[in-house]
Structures are given as C-alpha cells and as structure tokens.
ROMARSE-583199 format. One line per 4 residues: number of its first residue (from 1); their letters; for each residue x, y, z of C-alpha. Coordinates in steps of 0.25 Angstrom, whole numbers. Example, Ala and Ser with C-alpha at 12.3 -4.5 7.8 and 13.67 -1.06 7.14 Angstrom:
# ROMARSE-583199
1> as> 49,-18,31 ~ 55,-4,29
# end
This chain:
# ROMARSE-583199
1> xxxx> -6,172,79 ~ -18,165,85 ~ -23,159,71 ~ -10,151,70
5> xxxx> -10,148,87 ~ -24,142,84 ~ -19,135,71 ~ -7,129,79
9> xxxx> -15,123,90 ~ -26,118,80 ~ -13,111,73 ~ -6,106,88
13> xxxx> -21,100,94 ~ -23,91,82 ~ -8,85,85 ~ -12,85,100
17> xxxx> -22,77,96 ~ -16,69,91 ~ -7,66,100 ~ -17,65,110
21> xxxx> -25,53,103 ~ -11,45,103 ~ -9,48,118 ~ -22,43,122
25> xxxx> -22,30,115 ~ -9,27,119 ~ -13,32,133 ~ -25,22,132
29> xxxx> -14,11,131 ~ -3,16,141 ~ -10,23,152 ~ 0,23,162
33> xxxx> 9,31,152 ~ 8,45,161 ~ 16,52,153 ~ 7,50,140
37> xxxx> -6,54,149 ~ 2,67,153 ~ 6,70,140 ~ -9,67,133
41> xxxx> -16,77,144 ~ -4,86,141 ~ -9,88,126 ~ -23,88,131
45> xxxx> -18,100,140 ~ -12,107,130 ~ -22,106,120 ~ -31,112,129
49> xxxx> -23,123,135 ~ -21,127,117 ~ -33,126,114 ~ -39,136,123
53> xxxx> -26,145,122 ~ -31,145,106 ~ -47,146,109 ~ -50,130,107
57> xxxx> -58,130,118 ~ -67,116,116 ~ -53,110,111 ~ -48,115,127
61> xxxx> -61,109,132 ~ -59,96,126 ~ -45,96,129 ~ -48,99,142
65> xxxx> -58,88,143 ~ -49,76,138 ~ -37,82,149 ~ -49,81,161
69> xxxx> -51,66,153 ~ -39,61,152 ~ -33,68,165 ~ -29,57,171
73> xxxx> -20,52,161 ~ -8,55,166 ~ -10,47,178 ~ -2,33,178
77> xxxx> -10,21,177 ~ -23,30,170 ~ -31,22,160 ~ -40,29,151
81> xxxx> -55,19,151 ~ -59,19,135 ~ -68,29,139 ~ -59,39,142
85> xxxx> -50,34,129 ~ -63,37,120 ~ -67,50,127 ~ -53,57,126
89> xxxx> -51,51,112 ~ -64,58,108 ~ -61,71,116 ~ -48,71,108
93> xxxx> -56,69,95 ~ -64,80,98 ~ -52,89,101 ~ -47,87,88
97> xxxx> -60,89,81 ~ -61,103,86 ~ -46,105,83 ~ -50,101,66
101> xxxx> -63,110,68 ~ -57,123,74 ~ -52,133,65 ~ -43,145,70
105> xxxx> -48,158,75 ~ -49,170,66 ~ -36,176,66 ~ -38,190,76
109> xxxx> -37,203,71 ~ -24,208,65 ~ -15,216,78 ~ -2,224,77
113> xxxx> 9,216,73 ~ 19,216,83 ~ 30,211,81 ~ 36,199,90
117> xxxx> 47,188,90 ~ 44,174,89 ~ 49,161,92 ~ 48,153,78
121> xxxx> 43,139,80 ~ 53,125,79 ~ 42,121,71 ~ 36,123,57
125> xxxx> 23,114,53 ~ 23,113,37 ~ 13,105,30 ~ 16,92,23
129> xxxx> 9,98,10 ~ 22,111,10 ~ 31,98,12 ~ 25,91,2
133> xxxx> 28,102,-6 ~ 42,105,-2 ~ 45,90,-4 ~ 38,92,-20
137> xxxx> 48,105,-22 ~ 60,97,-16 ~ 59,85,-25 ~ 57,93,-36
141> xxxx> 68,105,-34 ~ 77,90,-32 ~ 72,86,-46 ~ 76,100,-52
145> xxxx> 89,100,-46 ~ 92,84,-52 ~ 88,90,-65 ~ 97,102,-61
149> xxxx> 109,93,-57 ~ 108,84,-72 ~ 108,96,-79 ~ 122,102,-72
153> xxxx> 127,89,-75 ~ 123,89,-89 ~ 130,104,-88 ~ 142,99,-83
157> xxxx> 143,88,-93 ~ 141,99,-104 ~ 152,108,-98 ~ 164,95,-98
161> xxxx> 160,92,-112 ~ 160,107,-117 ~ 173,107,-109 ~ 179,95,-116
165> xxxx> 174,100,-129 ~ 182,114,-126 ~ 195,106,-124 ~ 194,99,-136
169> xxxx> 193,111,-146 ~ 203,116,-137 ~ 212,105,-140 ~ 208,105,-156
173> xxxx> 213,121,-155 ~ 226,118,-150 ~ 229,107,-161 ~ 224,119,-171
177> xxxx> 234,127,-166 ~ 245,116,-170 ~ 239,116,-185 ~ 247,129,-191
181> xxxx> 236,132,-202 ~ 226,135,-193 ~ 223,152,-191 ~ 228,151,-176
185> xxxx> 220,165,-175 ~ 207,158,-178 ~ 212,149,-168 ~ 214,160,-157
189> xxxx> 199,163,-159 ~ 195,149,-157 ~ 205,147,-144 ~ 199,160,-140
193> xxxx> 185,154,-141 ~ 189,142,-133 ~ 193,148,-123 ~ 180,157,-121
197> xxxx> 173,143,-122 ~ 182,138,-110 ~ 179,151,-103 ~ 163,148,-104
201> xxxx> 166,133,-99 ~ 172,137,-89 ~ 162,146,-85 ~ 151,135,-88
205> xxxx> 158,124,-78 ~ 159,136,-67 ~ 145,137,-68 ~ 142,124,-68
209> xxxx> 151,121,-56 ~ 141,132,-49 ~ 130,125,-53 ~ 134,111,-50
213> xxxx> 138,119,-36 ~ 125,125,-34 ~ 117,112,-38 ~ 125,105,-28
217> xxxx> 121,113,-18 ~ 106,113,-22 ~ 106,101,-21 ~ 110,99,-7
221> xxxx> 100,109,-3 ~ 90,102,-9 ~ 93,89,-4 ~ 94,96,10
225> xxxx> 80,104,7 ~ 75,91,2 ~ 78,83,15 ~ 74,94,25
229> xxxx> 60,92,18 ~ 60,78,19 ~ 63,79,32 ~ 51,88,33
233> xxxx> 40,80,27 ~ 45,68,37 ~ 37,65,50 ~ 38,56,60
237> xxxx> 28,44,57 ~ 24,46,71 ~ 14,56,65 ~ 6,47,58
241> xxxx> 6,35,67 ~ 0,42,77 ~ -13,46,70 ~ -15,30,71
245> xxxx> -15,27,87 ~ -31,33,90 ~ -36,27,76 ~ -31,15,79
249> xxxx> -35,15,94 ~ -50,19,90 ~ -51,9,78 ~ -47,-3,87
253> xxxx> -58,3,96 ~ -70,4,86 ~ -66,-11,86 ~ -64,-15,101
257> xxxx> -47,-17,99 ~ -39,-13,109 ~ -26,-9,99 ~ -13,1,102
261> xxxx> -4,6,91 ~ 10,7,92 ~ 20,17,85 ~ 32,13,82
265> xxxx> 43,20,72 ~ 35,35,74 ~ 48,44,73 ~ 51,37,57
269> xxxx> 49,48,48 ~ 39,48,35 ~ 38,58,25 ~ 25,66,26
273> xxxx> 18,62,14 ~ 20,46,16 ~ 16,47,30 ~ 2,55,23
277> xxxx> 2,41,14 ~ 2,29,26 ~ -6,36,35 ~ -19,32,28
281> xxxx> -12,16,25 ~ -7,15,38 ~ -20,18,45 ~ -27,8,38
285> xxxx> -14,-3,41 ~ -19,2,56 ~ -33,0,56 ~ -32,-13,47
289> xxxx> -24,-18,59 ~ -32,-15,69 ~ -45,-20,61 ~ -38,-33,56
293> xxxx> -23,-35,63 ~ -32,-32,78 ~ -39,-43,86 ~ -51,-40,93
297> xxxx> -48,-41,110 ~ -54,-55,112 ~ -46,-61,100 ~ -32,-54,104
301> xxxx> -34,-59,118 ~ -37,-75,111 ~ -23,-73,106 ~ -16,-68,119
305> xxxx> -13,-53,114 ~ -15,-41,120 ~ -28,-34,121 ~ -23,-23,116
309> xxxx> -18,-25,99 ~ -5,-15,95 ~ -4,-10,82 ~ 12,-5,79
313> xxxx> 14,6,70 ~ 29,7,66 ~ 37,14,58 ~ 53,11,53
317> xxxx> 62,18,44 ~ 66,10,34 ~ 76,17,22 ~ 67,27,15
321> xxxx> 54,20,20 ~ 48,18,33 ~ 40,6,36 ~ 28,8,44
325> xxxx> 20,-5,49 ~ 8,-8,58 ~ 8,-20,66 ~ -4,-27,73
329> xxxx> -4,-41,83 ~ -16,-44,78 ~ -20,-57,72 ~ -11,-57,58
333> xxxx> -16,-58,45 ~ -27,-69,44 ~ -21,-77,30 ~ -32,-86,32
337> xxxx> -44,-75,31 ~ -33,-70,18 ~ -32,-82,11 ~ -47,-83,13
341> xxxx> -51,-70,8 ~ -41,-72,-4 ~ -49,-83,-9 ~ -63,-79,-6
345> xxxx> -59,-66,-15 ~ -50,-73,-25 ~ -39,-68,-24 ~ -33,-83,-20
349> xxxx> -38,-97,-22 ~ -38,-106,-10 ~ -26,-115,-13 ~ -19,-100,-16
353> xxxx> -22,-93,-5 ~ -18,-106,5 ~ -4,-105,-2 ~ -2,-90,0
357> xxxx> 9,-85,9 ~ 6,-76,20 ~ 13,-67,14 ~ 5,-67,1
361> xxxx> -8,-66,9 ~ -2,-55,15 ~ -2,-47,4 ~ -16,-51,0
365> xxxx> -22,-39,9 ~ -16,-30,3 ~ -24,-33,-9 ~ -37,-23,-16
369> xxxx> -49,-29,-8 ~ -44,-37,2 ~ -49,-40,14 ~ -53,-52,23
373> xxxx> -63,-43,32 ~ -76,-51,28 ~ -84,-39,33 ~ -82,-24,30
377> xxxx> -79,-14,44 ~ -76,0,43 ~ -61,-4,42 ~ -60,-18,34
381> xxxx> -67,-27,27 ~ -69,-18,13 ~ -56,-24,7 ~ -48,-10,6
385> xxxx> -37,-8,14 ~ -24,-13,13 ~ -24,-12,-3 ~ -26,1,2
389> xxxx> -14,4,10 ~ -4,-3,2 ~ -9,6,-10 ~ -9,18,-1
393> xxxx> 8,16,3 ~ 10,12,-11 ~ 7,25,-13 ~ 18,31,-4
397> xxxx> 29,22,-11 ~ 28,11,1 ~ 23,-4,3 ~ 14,-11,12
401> xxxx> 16,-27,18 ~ 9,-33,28 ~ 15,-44,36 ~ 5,-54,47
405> xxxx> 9,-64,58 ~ -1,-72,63 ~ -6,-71,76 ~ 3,-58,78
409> xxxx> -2,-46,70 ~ 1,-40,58 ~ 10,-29,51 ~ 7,-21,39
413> xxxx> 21,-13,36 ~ 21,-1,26 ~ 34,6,20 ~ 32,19,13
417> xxxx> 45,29,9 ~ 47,40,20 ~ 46,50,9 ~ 38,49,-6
421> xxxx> 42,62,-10 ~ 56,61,-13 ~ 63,47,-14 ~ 76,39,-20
425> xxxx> 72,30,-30 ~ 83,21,-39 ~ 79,25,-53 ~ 79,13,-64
429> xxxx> 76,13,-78 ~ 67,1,-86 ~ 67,2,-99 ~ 65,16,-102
433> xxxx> 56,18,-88 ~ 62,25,-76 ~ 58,18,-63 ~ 62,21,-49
437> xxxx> 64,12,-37 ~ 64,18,-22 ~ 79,17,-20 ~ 76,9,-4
441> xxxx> 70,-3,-12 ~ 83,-4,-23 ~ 96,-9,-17 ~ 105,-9,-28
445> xxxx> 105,-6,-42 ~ 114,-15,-50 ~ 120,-19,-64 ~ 122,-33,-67
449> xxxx> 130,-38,-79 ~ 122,-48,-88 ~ 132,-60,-81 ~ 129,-58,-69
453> xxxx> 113,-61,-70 ~ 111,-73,-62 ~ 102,-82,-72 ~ 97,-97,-69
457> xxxx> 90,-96,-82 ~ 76,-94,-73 ~ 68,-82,-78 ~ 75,-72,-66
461> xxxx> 89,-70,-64 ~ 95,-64,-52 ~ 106,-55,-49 ~ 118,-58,-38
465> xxxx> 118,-45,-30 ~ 122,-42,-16 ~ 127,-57,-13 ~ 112,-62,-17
469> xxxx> 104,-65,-30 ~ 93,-57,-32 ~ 83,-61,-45 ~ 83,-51,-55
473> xxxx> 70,-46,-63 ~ 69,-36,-74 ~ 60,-23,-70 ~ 58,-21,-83
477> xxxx> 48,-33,-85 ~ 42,-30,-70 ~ 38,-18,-75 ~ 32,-25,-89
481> xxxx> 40,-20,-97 ~ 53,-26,-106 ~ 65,-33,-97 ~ 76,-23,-97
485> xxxx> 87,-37,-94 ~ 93,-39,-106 ~ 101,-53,-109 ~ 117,-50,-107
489> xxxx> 117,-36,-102 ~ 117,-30,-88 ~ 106,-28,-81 ~ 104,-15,-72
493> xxxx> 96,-19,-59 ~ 92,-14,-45 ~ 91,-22,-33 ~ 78,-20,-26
497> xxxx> 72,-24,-12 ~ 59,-23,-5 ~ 57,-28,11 ~ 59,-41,5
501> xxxx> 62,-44,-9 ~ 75,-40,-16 ~ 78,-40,-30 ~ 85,-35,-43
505> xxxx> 78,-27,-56 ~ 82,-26,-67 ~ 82,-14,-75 ~ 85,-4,-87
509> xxxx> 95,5,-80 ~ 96,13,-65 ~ 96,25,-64 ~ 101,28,-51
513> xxxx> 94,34,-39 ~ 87,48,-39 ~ 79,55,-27 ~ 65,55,-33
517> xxxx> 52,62,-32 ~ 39,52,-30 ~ 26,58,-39 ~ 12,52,-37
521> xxxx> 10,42,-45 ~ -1,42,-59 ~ -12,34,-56 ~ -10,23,-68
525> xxxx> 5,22,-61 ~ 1,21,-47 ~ -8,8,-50 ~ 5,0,-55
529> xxxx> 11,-8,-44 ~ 24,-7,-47 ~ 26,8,-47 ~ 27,15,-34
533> xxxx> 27,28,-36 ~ 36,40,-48 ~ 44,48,-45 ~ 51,61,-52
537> xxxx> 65,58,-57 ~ 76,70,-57 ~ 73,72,-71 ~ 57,75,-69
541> xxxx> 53,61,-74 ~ 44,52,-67 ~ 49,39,-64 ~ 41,27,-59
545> xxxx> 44,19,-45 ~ 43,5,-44 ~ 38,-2,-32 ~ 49,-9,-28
549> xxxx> 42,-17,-18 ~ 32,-22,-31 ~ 43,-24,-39 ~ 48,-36,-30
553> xxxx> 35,-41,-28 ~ 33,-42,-43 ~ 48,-46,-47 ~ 44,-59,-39
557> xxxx> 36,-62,-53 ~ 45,-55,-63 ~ 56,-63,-68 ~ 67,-58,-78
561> xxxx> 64,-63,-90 ~ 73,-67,-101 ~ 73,-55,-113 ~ 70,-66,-124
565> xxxx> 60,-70,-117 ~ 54,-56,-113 ~ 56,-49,-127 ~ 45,-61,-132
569> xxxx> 29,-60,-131 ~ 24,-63,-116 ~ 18,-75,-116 ~ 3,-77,-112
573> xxxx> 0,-84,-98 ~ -16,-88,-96 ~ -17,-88,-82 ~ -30,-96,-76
577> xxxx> -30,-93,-63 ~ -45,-91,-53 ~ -36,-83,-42 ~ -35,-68,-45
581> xxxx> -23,-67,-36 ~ -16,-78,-44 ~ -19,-72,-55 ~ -14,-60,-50
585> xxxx> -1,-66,-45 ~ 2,-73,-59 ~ -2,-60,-68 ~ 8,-53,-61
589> xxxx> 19,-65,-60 ~ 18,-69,-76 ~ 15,-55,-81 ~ 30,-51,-75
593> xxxx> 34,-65,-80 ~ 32,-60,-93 ~ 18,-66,-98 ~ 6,-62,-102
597> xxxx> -7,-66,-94 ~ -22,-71,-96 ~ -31,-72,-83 ~ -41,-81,-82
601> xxxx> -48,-84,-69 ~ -52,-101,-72 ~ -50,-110,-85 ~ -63,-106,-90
605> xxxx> -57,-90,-93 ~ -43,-99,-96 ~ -49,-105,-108 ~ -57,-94,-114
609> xxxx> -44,-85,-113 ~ -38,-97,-119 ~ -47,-95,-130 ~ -44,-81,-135
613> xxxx> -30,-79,-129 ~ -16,-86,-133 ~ -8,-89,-122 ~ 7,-97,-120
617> xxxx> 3,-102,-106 ~ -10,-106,-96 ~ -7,-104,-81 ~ -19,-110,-73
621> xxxx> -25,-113,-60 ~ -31,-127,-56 ~ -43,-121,-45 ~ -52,-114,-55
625> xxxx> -68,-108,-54 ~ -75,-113,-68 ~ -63,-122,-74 ~ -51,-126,-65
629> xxxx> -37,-126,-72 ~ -37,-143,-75 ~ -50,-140,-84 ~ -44,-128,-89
633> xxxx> -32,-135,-92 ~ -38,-147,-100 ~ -45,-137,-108 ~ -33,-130,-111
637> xxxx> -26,-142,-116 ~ -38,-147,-124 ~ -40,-133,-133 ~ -29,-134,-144
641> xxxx> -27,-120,-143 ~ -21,-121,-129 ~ -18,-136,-129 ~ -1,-133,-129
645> xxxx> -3,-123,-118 ~ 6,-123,-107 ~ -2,-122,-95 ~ 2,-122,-81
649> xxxx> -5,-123,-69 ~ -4,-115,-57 ~ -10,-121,-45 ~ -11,-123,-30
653> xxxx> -14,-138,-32 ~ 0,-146,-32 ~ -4,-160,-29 ~ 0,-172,-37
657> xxxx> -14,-173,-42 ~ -15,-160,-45 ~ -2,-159,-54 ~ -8,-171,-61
661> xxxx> -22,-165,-65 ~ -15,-154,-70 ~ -5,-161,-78 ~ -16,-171,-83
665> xxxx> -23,-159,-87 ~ -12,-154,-97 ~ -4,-141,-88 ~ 8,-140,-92
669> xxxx> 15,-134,-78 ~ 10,-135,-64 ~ 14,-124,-56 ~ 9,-125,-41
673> xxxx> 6,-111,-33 ~ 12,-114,-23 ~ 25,-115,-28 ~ 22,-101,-36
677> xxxx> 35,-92,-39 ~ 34,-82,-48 ~ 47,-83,-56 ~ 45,-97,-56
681> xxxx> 32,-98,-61 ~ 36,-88,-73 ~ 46,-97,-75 ~ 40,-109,-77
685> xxxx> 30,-101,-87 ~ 40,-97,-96 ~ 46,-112,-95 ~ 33,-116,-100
689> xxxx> 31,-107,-111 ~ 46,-111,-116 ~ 44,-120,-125 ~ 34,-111,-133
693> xxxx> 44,-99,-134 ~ 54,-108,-137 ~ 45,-113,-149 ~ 41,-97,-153
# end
C-alpha cells in the first residue's frame, strides 16, 4: 500500500511542477492577480505537506523553502524582483530533480491481510504505449470484420443463385411431368431430391440471416469500442502548450528579451501520438521566433512597441485536422537579407531574386541549409531547422506555411490530422495502382461525359463543376506514368482542394471511401514528395497516400496532354541555365510537361552536351559565368549539327535592346521570367517543336 502511495506522489509532484513553473512565469507578468499567487503557494503547500506524509523530506524542505520565498505572493500589488523569479525557478528545478532521482521505498514486510472496503477511484491512468496497442487491435479486428462482412456478401450472393438455380430445375420437373414417356417414378425421386435440396437452402439462408445478424451487431460494437478508444488516446492540446511557457521565458532571458507566451485554443483535442510528433517541431517554430521573429529592447522601443514581445500559441479545430500556429510582433521576415542570401548561395541570380514574390521567398526557408544567420549561435546560424520541421509534420500527414507582415510579426501555422492511426481516406485507382487521398482534402468525386470537357485547344482542359471551371490534369502523368484520359470516352475525376488551390484529377476509376489504417512508411517511399503516408486497405493490401497539398503545387506545371502526343517519344530539352533554383523549377515544370531534360550550368557545359547528346530543343539563359547565352547561341547556330535547333531564351532581361541581341544572335523564342507561367511555358515549347513532329 505505501509502495504505490509513494509511486502516486512521485507521479502528482512532477505535474505540480509543472504546473508551478507556468504559475510563476505568468505570475511574473500579472502580479496583481491574487488568486494566481494563492493558488501557486497552495501547490507549494501541498507538495510540502505530501512529501513528508510519504518520507520526502528534502523535497518538504525545498517546498517549504520557495512557500517562505514566495509568501507574499498572494498579496495584491506584489512583484517578484528577477531575483526572486530566478531563485524560485531554480528551487522548483531542484524539486523536480530530486522528484526523477527518488526511488520508492522497499515495500514493508508482508501483514495479515485484512480485509477492508474501498472506495474505487474516478480515475484510471493508462499508458499511451497500452493505447497505442489497443488502437493497433482495433484497426485491425475492423479490417478482419470488412473482410468478414465481403465474404457474407459473397455468401448471400451464392445463396440467391443457388436458389434461382433450385427454381429452374424445378420448373424443368414440372414440364417433365407433362411429357408422358417419362418414368414419373424416376421422377418421384428427383422431386424428392429437390426438395431436400430446398430444405438445405433453406436452412443455409437461416444461417446466413444469423450471421448477417450477428455481423451487424459486431459491427456496431466495434465502431463504439473503436470511438470510445479514440476518445481515449485524445488530450487536450493544453498539455503540450504548457511545457513551452518556462522554456520560452528562460531562452528570451539568456538573450536579454522580455517575451510572454499566450495560449489560446488549449481545450482542442489531439490524438496522443501526433501531439508526441509536433512537440519537438513546435518548439523549434517557438525558439525560432524568439531568436529571429523577437527584437532586442532598444530596437522594439525605436519602433513604439512594447517592452515586453508576445509569442501567441493557438490552436483551432478544423474538420479532421487541427491548425496550430505561433505568432510573433516582431520585425517580419527580412526579404531583403533572403533575396541576398539566395544569390550569395546560388539558389537565385540577382535579376531573379528582385523578381520573386514574397510569397515565393517565403518558401525559401524552408529549404536544406537555409539560413541568413551570418554567424552560428547555439540556436541559429547552422542552416538546419525549418527543413527540419516541415520534414518532421510531414511525417504526421500534416503541412507547414509561413506567412510575414513587415513591421508586424510573423506566423508560422502547422496543420496535422487529430489522429494518424485510423482515418477516411477516398480510394482511387491509376492505371493498375491504388492510391488514397485523405477524404477532408477531396470535395467531390465526378464522372464527366467526353462532351462535356471544356477544350480551347490549349494543352489543359477544364471541367464546369459547381457553377465554376476548374482546370483538369491527368494524375496519371503527375505521377509519371501513362495519361489515363482517353480521346472520346468519359473521364472519372475528383475535385480536390488545399487552403487555397482547387482543382480536378483525372483518373483510372474511384473506389469509394473506406476507414483506413496509416503504416510507417519504407524509407525509399518516404523520400518521394508526393506520397504522404500507406495505409492497410480492408482487403490487407497496402495502398499509397498522396500529398494532396503537393499534388496542387505540382499540377500548376502539369498539363493534360493530348494521347497522340503523349503515346510518342519524350522530346529532349537542353536547359542552360547557371541558377540551381531555376534549374530546379524548370526540371520539375517540363519533366510534368512531358519532356526529357539535360542540365547545364553555362554555354561552355551547353555545347559540350550538344556534342554527345541529340536533343529537339535548347532553353537558355542570357547572364551566364564562363559563356553567356548570346555566345552560346551563336555557337549553336554556327555547328551544323545544331544549326536548325530551336532555341529559346529564358531571361530576366526584356528591354528593346535586349530582345534585339537575342534575335540578332539566332533564338528562335524569347520568353521573359517575369511573365513565367508554367502551362504556358510548356505550351509555347510544344508549339515550337510542332513543326518537327509534324515532319516525323
């Protein structure tokens, strides 16, 4: 009995603690709250008054100790000096490393059992591994009894047919009997058969009828066993913000920042196992905002704010997800330090990165090795971070966005599913390959007649649906694989939709919707973007989940191409191109486009790929190290291998002057960045190379 007394206190003091860390720090910023005060030195009290009852007695001491220190804290208008803050925080740190360093007593020697009535407790702690566990019997015992319910309906099919079969040689008996030279005693035999046989059926339908009964029921139990647990495995996000209030009070002071963290959305709940994914990510947003998104004192004051910086942690329900985001007032992004960094590692050239949206640069910190820290602190400056975190909710089936307002602060917002065990999901098929889309991303699934495609004779039709047009791209050919639209025949398609992007895919054949059970990913398959996750089918098989959300972002570039054009050889693009990020950008816009790509980083690579490599079509740069694209160009045009070559520039520069040197030099198209649209740039490719594949 003592053992588990001992065990339970150990377990409540290191909640207590907790508790008693968020109190003080919150304390620290409203110290005419009296209530707050009386309750902190109420928890101090009754730590003190368990510990001894339970042989603590250096835990009582230091309890006791912080109570004589922070004593006065229920008195209005008190305000803890940093002094105090620091010495009570370190008392309380103290506390709960004796709490992790106690071990309960040996259990006394056995008495007499007596036996005596005991109130059962309202509440029983079980361990996130046992629901866990449960959760992993659950989803499978759901599987079995899907597999359960296809069978009885295979059964029940079986039974009608065997019936129908039983009417018709009942039937065919009756006409024998009308046929008088027939031996009606071998037919008494036969009728008698029959009837034995109809006796059976009957029989098998009864039992069916049980089973279909009995299934039904199962059913139901386990779709009540199944929420009951879900509800289980949900806590209050609450539980995990408030790990973040000290941390963040004691980074901001190791850097002499003044910042309070404000919970909002605590009593959302979260599955277990996902709040055990973000907790690590979420930190790091934190820190990151107080080492970046925070202004020292002197700088905050410059700009009229308030001494004190406010981080707000929220939280929101939204559908089957929750949205968590971490809002700062510092300074916002600096574009100007991203842009710079961007050129100074090549991921942009200078006329790019002027041209780039702040959306777009937005995106660039979330990118491998990142940073624009010039030196490298404990925290920042190393170039691993938010790659980092984005990777880690990818992990959880969620995304990450960042958002920035000058002068105003930043938000980083984070959207994960509130469970990753079990989930709806819409399956589709493409080609032979099942897929499966979470179902709060797809809006409606669809089949359109051939006539009804909406085709301006552009690369990407659209579809009419819900009183809007939406473009249409085959998933088949996102995915690299064959287009599953065929010329003249309906097309099956979904309407899917992220936070802002809507859009139809085309594909094989839907399914329908199943409750699914999310598996961890194979390493190979966990590096491809586009998959977010497998899941086990009803069946047993494994089907994979697409990102939705990097669907979109990739369909942008993907335009439905024509079968007689698909079903012929790819042609071959030479890109030269000295901007890895461009480079980037157009691998990923023409390889969805339906060509096949050589890199080269100036015209000097350009020409010696040129010398070993057939290609339809050059796309190049003007601003290039070692050959610039006008040089490159004129060499092109004077080899008589490559002299017909269509070749198009792809540059920044747009001035009259420009657009002469580059027509003087022998291009063919001029396409200026800053018009760049991915559907239209594949377009004006193909258009290009039409007059070739009209010739072949």
């Amino acid at each position: 009995m003592r053992q588990r007394l001992v065990a339970r206190f150990l377990e409540l003091a290191r909640e207590r603690v907790e508790r008693l860390n968020n109190d003080l720090v919150a304390l620290e910023q409203r110290s005419d709250d009296a209530e707050l005060g009386a309750r902190l030195l109420r928890e101090l009290h009754t730590i003190k008054g368990e510990a001894r009852m339970t042989g603590f007695q250096t835990i009582s001491d230091h309890a006791h100790a912080l109570e004589d220190l922070l004593s006065s804290a229920r008195e209005p208008g008190w305000h803890p000096d940093s002094v105090v803050m620091e010495r009570a925080l370190a008392g309380l740190d103290q506390i709960l490393a004796l709490v992790d360093e106690a071990h309960p007593p040996e259990p006394a020697p056995a008495t007499p059992y007596t036996p005596t009535l005991v109130t059962p407790s309202a509440i029983l702690r079980v361990s996130a591994a046992k629901l866990e566990r449960q959760s992993e019997h659950i989803a499978d015992l759901l599987l079995a009894q899907a597999r359960d319910d296809r069978a009885l309906a295979r059964l029940q099919d079986r039974v009608h047919a065997s019936t129908a079969a039983l009417q018709g040689a009942r039937d065919l008996l009756r006409q024998l009997r009308l046929d008088r030279g027939v031996d009606h005693r071998r037919l008494l035999g036969l009728d008698q058969s029959l009837e034995a046989l109809a006796l059976l059926g009957r029989q098998v339908r009864d039992a069916v009828t049980d089973l279909s009964d009995s299934s039904f029921d199962r059913r139901s139990l386990l779709a009540a066993l199944d929420d009951d647990v879900r509800d289980l495995r949900l806590v209050p996000i609450s539980q995990l913000f408030a790990e973040y209030p000290r941390a963040i009070r004691d980074l901001a002071a190791t850097q002499g920042k003044d910042v309070r963290v404000e919970a909002r959305g605590g009593d959302v709940e979260v599955d277990k196992q996902v709040v055990d994914l973000i907790a690590e990510p979420l930190l790091h947003i934190l820190c990151n905002a107080v080492d970046h998104g925070v202004e020292p004192a002197a700088v905050r004051a410059a700009a009229r704010k308030a001494p004190q910086a406010v981080l707000i942690l929220a939280a929101r329900q939204a559908g089957q997800q929750v949205e968590i985001s971490v809002t700062d007032d510092g300074p916002g992004l600096n574009y100007e330090a991203i842009r710079a960094r961007a050129v100074a590692t090549g991921l942009l050239n200078a006329d790019e990165a002027r041209s780039l949206s702040p959306t777009r640069l937005t995106e660039l910190i979330f990118r491998p090795g990142f940073t624009t820290r010039e030196g490298v602190t404990d925290l920042s400056g190393r170039g691993v971070g938010l790659e980092v975190v984005r990777e880690r909710i990818a992990s959880a089936q969620g995304h990450t966005r960042a958002q920035s307002w000058p002068g105003s602060g930043t938000r980083f917002v984070i959207t994960v599913p509130t469970s990753t065990v079990l989930a709806q999901a819409l399956l589709v098929t493409v080609g032979d390959q099942i897929f499966a889309l979470p179902s709060e991303s797809v809006l409606a699934a669809l089949t359109i007649p051939a006539a009804e495609r909406i085709d301006d004779g552009g690369d990407e039709p659209r579809i009419a649906w819900d009183e809007n047009e939406l473009p249409l791209a085959d998933l088949g050919l996102l995915l690299g694989g064959a287009p599953v639209v065929r010329p003249d025949e309906p097309i099956a398609a979904i309407v899917v939709q992220t936070l802002h992007q809507r859009r139809a895919l085309a594909v094989t054949t839907v399914i329908g919707e199943q409750r699914v059970v999310h598996r961890p990913l194979d390493r190979l398959a966990a590096s491809v973007p586009s998959v977010q996750g497998c899941v086990v089918l009803a069946d047993g098989a494994l089907a994979l989940v697409l990102s939705v959300r990097h669907a979109l972002d990739q369909l942008a570039v993907s335009p439905l191409r024509r079968p007689d054009v698909a079903s012929k050889k790819k042609p071959r693009v030479l890109v030269v191109e000295d901007s890895v990020l461009t480079r980037d950008l157009l691998r990923d816009t023409l390889t969805l486009g339906g060509f096949e790509i050589l890199e080269a980083a100036n015209g000097a690579e350009g020409l010696a790929l040129l010398e070993t490599n057939a290609v339809d079509l050059v796309l190049t740069d003007l601003d290039m190290p070692v050959m610039d694209g006008l040089t490159f160009i004129a060499a092109v045009r004077a080899h008589p291998r490559s002299a017909a070559l269509p070749v198009a520039v792809f540059s920044t520069r747009a001035g009259p002057l420009d657009r002469a040197a580059v027509s003087q030099a022998g291009a063919t198209e001029y396409l200026p960045k800053a018009q760049f649209r991915e559907a239209d740039l594949i377009r004006r490719l193909h258009a290009l190379l039409a007059p070739e594949q009209a010739a072949g």
